[in-house]
C-alpha positions in Angstrom: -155.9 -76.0 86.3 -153.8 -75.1 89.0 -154.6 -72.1 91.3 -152.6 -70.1 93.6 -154.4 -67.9 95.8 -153.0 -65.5 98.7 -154.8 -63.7 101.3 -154.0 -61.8 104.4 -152.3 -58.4 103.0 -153.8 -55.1 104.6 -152.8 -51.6 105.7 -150.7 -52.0 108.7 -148.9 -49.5 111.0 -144.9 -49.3 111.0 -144.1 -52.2 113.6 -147.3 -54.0 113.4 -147.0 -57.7 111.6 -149.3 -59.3 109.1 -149.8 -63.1 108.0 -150.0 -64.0 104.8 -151.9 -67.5 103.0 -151.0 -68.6 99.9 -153.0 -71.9 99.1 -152.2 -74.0 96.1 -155.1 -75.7 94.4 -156.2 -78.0 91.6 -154.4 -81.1 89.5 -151.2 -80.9 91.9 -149.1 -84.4 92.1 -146.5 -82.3 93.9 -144.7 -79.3 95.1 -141.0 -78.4 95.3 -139.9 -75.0 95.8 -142.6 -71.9 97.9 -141.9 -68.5 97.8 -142.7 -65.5 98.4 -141.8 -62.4 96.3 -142.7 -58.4 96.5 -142.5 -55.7 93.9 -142.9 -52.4 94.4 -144.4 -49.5 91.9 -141.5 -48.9 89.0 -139.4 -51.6 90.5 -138.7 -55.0 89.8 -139.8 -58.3 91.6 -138.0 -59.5 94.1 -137.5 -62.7 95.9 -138.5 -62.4 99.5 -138.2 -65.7 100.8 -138.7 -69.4 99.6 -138.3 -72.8 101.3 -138.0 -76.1 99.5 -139.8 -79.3 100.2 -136.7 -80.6 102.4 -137.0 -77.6 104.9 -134.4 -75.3 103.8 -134.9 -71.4 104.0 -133.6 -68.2 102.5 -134.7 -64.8 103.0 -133.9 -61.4 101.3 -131.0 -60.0 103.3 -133.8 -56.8 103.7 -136.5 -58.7 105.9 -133.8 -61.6 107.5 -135.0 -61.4 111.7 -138.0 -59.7 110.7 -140.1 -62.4 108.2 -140.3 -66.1 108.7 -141.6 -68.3 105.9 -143.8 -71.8 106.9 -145.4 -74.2 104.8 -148.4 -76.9 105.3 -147.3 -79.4 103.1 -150.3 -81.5 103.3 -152.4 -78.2 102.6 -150.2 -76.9 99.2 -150.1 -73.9 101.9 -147.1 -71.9 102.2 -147.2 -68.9 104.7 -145.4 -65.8 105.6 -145.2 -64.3 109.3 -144.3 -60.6 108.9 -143.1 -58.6 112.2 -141.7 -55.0 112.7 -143.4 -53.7 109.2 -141.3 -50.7 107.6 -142.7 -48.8 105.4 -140.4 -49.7 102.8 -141.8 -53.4 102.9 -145.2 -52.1 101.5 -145.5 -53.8 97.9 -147.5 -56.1 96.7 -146.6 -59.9 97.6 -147.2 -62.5 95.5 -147.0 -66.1 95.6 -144.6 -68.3 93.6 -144.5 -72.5 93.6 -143.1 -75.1 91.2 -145.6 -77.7 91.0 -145.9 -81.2 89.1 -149.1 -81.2 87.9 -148.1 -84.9 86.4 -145.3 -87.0 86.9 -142.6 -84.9 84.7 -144.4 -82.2 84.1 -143.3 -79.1 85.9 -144.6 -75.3 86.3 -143.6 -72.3 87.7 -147.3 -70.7 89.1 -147.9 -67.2 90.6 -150.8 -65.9 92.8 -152.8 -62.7 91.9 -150.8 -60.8 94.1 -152.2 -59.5 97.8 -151.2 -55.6 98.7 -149.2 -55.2 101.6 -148.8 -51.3 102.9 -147.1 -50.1 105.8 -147.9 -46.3 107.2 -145.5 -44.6 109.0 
C-alpha cells in the first residue's frame, strides 16, 4: 500500500512560519506531481502549491512570497516552508502526490491531513 503521511502543523502566532513533511511510503516505482492543498471549515480544497518531478513550481496567488514548496526526491519527501502566517492561512493542509506504484499504473494519494492554525 502506499502511505502519505504529513507532520509539522501547529498553532502558530500571525507572522511566525511553520514546516511542513509529507513523506511518501510503500510500493512506489515513482512520483510525478507533489502538492500541497488546504481547506478550510465549509469551504472547498484548494491547491496551495505543487511542483513536478522536472522542478517546476506554482503557488496559490494567496500565499505567492510567503510559502515555498521543496521536495527530496530520493526521500518521496515533499515539503512546505511557511513564513509570515495570517490567520486566514489556518486550515488543514494535506498532502497530494501522483505515484506509480507499477510501471503504468498511476494514483492520485492524499495524506491524513495536519492542522495548521494561525492566532492573531
Amino acid at each position: 500500500q502506499v502511505q502519505l503521511v504529513e507532520s509539522g502543523g501547529g498553532l502558530v502566532q500571525a507572522g511566525g512560519s511553520l514546516r511542513l513533511s509529507c513523506a511518501a511510503s510503500g510500493s512506489i516505482f515513482s512520483t510525478n506531481a507533489m502538492a500541497w492543498y488546504r481547506q478550510a471549515p465549509g469551504k472547498q480544497r484548494d491547491l496551495v502549491a505543487r511542483m513536478i518531478s522536472g522542478g517546476t513550481t506554482n503557488y496559490a496567488d494567496s500565499v505567492k512570497g510567503r510559502f515555498t514548496i521543496s521536495r527530496d526526491y530520493a526521500k518521496n519527501t515533499v515539503y512546505l516552508q511557511m513564513n509570515n502566517l495570517k490567520p486566514e492561512d489556518t486550515a488543514v493542509y494535506y498532502c497530494n502526490a501522483n505515484i506509480q506504484w507499477r510501471p503504468g499504473q498511476w494514483g492520485a494519494y492524499w495524506g491524513q491531513g495536519t492542522q495548521v492554525t494561525v492566532s492573531s
